[in-house]
C-alpha positions as CSV (number, residue, x, y, z in Angstrom):
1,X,0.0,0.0,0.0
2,X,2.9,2.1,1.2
3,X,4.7,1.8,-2.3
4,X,1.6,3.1,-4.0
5,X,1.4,6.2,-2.4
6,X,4.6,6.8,-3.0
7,X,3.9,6.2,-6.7
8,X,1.2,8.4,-6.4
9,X,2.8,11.3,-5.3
10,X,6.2,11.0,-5.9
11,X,6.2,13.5,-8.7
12,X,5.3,16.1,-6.1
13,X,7.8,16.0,-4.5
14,X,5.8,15.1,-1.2
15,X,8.5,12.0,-0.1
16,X,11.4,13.7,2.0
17,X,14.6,12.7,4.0
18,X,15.3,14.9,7.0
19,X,18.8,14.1,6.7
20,X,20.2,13.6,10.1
21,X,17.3,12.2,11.3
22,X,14.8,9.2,10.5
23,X,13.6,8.7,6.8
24,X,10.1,7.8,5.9
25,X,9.5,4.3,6.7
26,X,8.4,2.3,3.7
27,X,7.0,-1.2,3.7
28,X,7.3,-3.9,1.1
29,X,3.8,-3.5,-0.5
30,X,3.0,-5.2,-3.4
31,X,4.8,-3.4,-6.7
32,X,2.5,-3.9,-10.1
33,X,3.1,-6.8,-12.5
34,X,6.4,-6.3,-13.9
35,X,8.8,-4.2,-12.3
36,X,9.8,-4.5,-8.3
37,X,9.4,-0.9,-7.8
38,X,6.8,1.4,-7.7
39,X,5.6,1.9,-10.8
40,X,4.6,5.8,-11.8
41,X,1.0,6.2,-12.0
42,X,1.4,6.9,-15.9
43,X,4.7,7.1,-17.8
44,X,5.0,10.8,-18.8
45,X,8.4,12.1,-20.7
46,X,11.1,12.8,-17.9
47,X,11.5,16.5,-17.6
48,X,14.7,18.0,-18.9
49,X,17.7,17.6,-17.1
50,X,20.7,19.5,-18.5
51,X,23.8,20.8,-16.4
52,X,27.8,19.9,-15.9
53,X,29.3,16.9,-13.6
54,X,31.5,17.7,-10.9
55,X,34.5,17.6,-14.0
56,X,33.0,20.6,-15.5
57,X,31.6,17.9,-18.8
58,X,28.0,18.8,-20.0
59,X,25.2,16.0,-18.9
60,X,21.8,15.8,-20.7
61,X,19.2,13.2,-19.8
62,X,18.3,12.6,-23.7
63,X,21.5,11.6,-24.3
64,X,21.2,8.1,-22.4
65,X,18.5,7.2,-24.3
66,X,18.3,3.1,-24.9
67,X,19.7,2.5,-21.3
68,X,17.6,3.0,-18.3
69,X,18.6,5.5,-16.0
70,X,18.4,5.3,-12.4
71,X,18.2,9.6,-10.9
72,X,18.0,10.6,-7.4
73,X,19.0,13.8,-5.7
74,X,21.6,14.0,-2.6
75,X,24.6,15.5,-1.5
76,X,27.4,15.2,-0.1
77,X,27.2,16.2,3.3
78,X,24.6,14.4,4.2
79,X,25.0,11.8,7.1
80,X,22.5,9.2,6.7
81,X,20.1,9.0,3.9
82,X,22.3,9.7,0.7
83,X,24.9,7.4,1.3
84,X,22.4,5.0,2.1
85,X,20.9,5.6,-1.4
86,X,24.7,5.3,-3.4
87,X,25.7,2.4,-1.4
88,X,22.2,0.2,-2.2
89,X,22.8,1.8,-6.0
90,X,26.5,0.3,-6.0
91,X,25.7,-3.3,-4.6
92,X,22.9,-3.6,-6.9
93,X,25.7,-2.4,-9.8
94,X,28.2,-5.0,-8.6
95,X,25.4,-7.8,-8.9
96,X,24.1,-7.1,-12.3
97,X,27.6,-7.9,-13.7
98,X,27.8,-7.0,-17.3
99,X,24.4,-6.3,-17.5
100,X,25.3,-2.8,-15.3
101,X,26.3,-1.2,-19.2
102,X,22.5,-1.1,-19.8
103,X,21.9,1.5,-17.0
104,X,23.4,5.6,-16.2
105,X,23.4,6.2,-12.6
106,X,23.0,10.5,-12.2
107,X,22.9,12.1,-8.9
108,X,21.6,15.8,-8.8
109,X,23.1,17.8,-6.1
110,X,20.5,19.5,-3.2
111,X,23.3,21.6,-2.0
112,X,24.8,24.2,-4.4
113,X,26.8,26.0,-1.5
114,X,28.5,22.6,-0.3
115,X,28.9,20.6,-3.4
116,X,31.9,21.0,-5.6
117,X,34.9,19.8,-7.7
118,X,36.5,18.9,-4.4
119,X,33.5,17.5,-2.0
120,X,32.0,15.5,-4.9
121,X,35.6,14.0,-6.0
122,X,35.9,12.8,-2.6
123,X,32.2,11.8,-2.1
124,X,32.4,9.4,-5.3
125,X,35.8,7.9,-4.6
126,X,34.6,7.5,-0.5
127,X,31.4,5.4,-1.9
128,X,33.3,3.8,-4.6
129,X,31.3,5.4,-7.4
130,X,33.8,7.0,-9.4
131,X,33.3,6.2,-13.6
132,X,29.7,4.8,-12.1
133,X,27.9,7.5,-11.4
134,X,27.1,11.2,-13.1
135,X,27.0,13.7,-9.8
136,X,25.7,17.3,-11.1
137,X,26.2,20.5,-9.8
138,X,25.6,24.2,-10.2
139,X,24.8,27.4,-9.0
140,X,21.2,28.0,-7.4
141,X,19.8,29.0,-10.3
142,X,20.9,26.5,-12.1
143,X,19.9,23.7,-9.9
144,X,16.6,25.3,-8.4
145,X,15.5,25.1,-12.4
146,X,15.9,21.4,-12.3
147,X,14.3,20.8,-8.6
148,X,11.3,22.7,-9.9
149,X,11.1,20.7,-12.7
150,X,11.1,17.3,-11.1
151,X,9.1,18.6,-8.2
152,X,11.9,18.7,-5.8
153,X,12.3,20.5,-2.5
154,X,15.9,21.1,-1.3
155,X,16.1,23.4,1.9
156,X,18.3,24.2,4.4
157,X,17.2,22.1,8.0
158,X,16.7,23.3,10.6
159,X,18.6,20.5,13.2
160,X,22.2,21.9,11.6
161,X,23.9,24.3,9.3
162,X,25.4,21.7,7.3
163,X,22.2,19.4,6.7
164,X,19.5,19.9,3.8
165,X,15.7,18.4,4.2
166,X,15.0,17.4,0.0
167,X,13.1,15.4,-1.5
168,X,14.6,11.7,-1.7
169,X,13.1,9.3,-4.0
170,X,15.1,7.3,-7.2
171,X,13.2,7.6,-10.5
172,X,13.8,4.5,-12.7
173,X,13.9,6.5,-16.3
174,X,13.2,3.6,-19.0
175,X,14.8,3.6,-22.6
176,X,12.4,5.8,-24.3
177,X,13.1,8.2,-21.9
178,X,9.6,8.4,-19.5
179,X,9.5,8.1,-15.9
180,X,8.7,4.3,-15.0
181,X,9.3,3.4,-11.8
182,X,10.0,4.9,-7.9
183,X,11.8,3.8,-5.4
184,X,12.3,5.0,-1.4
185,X,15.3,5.6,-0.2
186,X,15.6,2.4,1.9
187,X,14.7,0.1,-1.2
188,X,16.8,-3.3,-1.8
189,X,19.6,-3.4,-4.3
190,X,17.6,-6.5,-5.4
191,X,14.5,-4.1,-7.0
192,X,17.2,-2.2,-8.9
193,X,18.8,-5.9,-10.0
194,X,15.5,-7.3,-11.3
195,X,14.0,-4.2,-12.8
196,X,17.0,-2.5,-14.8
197,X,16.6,-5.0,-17.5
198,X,13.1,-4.0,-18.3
199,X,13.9,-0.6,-18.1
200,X,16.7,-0.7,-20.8
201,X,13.7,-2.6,-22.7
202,X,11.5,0.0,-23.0
């Protein structure tokens, strides 16, 4: 039931981590036939998503089309909830083997004032994502036109200086580019293993 909800209202933004605190408990209800995630209520054309890495290189969304693409939105202070999210994206990496080709893994910072060239570099080689995964950055500006796109909220908390309340959900983009399935931030490497392959199908 939980899972459905979240499908429901994931592209509202409405599903957040407090990070530094608890994240929204999610149970294992059933996913539709199919996939092992959430599947979006209807599979609408993923929003543009243009800006540069943490290398400076240009990123667009439509350029990984014929893979699926896994997105989610973190950054690199954060204590509890975004590594959670990279190391769950990594293991299920590892166990698709060479099947991992078929899928991008981009990360969209929620912190324009503490993610860099530096903190990034360091975040990715810490979680063992480096060559794996496309971490974005940019000015506030730039990124606030992207949260407001995807319905994201990314805002300072208030529990430290350092901590940022966002939205934290992973959107399974399929190979024709439209928003397929959702995922919590405490899903199992396992839903990314078994539904990545349908994904690049589409």
């Amino acid at each position: 039931m939980l899972r459905a909800i979240v499908a429901a209202i994931a592209l509202g933004g409405l599903v957040f981590a407090g990070c530094g605190g608890d994240s929204p408990a999610t149970g294992a209800g059933a996913a539709q036939a199919g996939f092992a995630g959430a599947e979006a209520s209807s599979r609408k054309a993923a929003p543009p998503l243009r800006l540069r890495n943490y290398l400076s290189e240009p990123v667009d969304l439509e350029g990984y089309r014929g893979k699926a693409v896994l997105l989610t939105f973190i950054y690199t202070h954060c204590p509890d909830t975004c590594p959670l999210i990279v190391s769950h994206i990594k293991t299920a990496l590892a166990e698709l083997g060479p099947k991992a080709k078929d899928v991008q893994v981009i990360a969209v910072s929620t912190d324009p004032r503490g993610d860099n060239r530096r903190t990034v570099t360091a975040f990715v080689d810490d979680h063992g994502m480096k060559g794996k995964m496309k971490y974005l950055i940019g000015s506030r500006t730039e990124l606030g036109r992207v949260w407001k796109d995807w319905n994201i909220v990314a805002k300072p908390a208030k529990a430290g200086r350092d901590l940022v309340e966002h939205s934290a959900l992973i959107y399974g983009i399929d190979g024709s580019g439209r928003v397929t399935t959702l995922y919590p931030s405490d899903f199992k490497p396992a839903e990314l293993v078994h539904d990545v392959p349908l994904l690049a199908e589409e």
